[in-house]
C-alpha positions in Angstrom: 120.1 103.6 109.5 118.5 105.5 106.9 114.7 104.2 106.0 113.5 104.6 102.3 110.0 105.5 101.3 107.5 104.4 98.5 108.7 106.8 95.6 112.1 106.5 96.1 111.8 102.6 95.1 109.4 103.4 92.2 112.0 106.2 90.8 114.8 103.5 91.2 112.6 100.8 89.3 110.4 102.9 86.5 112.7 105.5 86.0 109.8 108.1 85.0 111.2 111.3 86.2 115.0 110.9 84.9 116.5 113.6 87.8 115.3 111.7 90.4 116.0 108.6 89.5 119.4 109.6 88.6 119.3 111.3 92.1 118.6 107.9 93.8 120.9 105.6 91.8 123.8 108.1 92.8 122.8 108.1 96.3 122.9 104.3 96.3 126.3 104.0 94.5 127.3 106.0 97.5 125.9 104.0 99.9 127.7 100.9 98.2 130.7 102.7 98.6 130.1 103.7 102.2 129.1 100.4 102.9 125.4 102.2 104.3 122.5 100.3 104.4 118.6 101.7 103.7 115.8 100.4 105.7 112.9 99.3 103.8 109.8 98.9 105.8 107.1 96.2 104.6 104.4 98.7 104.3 107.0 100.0 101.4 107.0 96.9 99.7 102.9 96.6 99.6 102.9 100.2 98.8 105.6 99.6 95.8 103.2 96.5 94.2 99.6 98.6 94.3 101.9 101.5 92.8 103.6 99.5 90.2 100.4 97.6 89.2 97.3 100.3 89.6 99.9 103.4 88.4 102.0 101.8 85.8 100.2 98.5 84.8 103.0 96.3 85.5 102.2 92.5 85.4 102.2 90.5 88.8 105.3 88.6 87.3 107.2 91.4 86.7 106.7 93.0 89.7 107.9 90.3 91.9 110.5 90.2 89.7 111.7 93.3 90.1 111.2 92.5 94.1 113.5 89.9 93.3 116.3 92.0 92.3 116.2 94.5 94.7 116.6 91.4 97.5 119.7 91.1 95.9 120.9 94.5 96.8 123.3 94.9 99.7 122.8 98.2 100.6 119.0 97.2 101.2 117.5 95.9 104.3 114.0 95.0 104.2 111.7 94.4 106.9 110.6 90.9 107.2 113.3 89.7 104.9 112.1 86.4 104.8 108.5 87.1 104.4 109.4 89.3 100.9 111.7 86.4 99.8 109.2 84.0 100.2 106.5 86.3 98.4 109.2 86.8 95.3 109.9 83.3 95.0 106.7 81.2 95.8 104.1 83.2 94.0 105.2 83.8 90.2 102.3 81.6 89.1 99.4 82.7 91.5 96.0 84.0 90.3 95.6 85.7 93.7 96.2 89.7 94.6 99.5 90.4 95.4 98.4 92.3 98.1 96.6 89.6 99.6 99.7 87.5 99.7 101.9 89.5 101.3 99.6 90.3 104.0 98.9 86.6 104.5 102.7 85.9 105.0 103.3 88.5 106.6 100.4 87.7 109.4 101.4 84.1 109.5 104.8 84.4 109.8 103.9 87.0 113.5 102.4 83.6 114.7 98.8 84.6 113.5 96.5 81.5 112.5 94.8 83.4 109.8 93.4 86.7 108.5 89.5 87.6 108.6 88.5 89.0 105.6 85.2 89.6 103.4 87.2 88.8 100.5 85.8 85.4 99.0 88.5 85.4 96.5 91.3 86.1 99.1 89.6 83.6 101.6 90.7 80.7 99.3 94.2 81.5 100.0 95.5 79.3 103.0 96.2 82.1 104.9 92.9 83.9 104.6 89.5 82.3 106.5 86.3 84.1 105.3 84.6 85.9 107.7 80.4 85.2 107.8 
C-alpha cells in the first residue's frame, strides 16, 4: 500500500495548480480501476485542516465537508477511520479548533482519559483537562 501525503489531498480538493491536480485525479482513476488503495495517515488529515483553513481560508464547515467526501472514497484508507468519521459527522456546529478535536478523539479513542493542555479554550472540550 501506497501512503499519500499533505499536498497531494490539498491538490485533489483546491485544485490551485491545475497539472497537479489533474496529475492526482488521473492517478486515482487508476487506482479505481486497479482496485489500489492509498493510505492516509491521521497526521495527513490534521495537516489537510490547518492547510485548508490558515492557507486558503476555508470555513470549519466546509472543511469537514470536504473530509466527508473523501470518506466516501474507496480507493482511500484512512488511519483511524472511525475517529475521522466521527470528527466529520459530530462537529459541523462546534465553536472549538478543529485541531483540537481531532486530537481529542483521536487520544480518547487509544484509551487515553484526557489530554493536558494550556489551552483554556480547548480545556472546555470533554476531552481536554486544563493543566495548572
Amino acid at each position: 500500500m501506497i501512503a499519500l501525503d499533505t499536498n497531494i489531498l490539498i491538490r485533489f480538493l483546491v485544485k490551485d495548480d491545475k497539472k497537479q491536480a489533474e496529475f492526482v485525479y488521473q492517478k486515482f482513476k487508476q487506482a479505481e480501476l486497479e482496485q489500489e488503495v492509498f493510505f492516509i495517515p491521521l497526521l495527513v488529515i490534521l495537516e489537510v485542516v490547518w492547510v485548508l483553513q490558515s492557507a486558503y481560508h476555508i470555513s470549519d464547515k466546509d472543511i469537514l465537508r470536504a473530509l466527508s467526501q473523501l470518506l466516501l472514497m474507496p480507493i482511500l484508507n484512512f488511519e483511524k477511520q472511525s475517529v475521522i468519521q466521527t470528527f466529520v459527522t459530530s462537529n459541523y456546529d462546534t465553536k472549538f479548533d478543529l485541531s483540537d478535536l481531532l486530537i481529542g478523539l483521536s487520544a480518547t479513542t487509544s484509551n487515553c482519559e484526557f489530554v493536558f493542555t494550556f489551552d483554556k479554550k480547548a480545556a472546555k472540550l470533554k476531552y481536554f483537562k486544563h493543566f495548572h
